[in-house]
N, C-alpha and C positions, 0 to 999 in steps of 0.2 A: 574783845574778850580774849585774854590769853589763853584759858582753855580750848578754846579751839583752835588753837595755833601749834598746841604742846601733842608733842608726839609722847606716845607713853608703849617704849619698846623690852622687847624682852627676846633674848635669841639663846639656842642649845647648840651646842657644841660637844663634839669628842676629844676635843683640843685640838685638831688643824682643821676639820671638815663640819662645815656648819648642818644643822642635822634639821634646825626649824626656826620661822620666825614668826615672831607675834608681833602686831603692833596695831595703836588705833590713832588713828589723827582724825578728830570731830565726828562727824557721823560713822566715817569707814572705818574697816578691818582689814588686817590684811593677817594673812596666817598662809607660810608657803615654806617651802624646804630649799628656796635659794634666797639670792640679794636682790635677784634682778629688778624688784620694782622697789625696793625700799631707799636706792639712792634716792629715787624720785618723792618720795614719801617724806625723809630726811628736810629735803633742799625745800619743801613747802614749809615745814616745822619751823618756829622762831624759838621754841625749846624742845629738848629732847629731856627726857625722863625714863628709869628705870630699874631694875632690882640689877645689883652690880653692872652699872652703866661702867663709869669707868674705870672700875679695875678688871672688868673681862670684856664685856661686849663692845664698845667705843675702839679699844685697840685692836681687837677682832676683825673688827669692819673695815675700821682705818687700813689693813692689810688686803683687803680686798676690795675693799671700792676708794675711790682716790682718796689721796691723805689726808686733805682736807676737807672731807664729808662731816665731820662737827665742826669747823671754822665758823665760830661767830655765835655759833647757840651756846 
């Protein structure tokens, strides 16, 4: 079931400093004011989805967690 594969993220920003993140992959939630566990959330995900994915938040991430944290989804 791809749904439960698809992350469905959403993050805030002030433009350099990440301020919140939402995201849900199948059962869980994750909602925190850093990255620190959303590489790991990512890397499980076989799609990533969300409200301006890549035109803000994708290039966002890619800056702070390795560059190739969407490779492949």
């Amino acid at each position: 079931n791809a749904l439960s594969t698809t992350l469905i993220l959403d993050i805030e920003t002030n433009g350099n400093q990440l301020l919140d993140v939402g995201a849900v992959l199948y059962a869980g939630e994750l909602h925190e004011r850093s990255s620190a566990q959303l590489g790991a959330w990512i890397s499980k995900a076989t799609h990533v989805c969300g409200h301006n994915l890549i035109a803000h938040d994708a290039p966002f991430l890619r800056k702070r967690l390795q560059s190739d944290v969407f490779a492949g989804k």
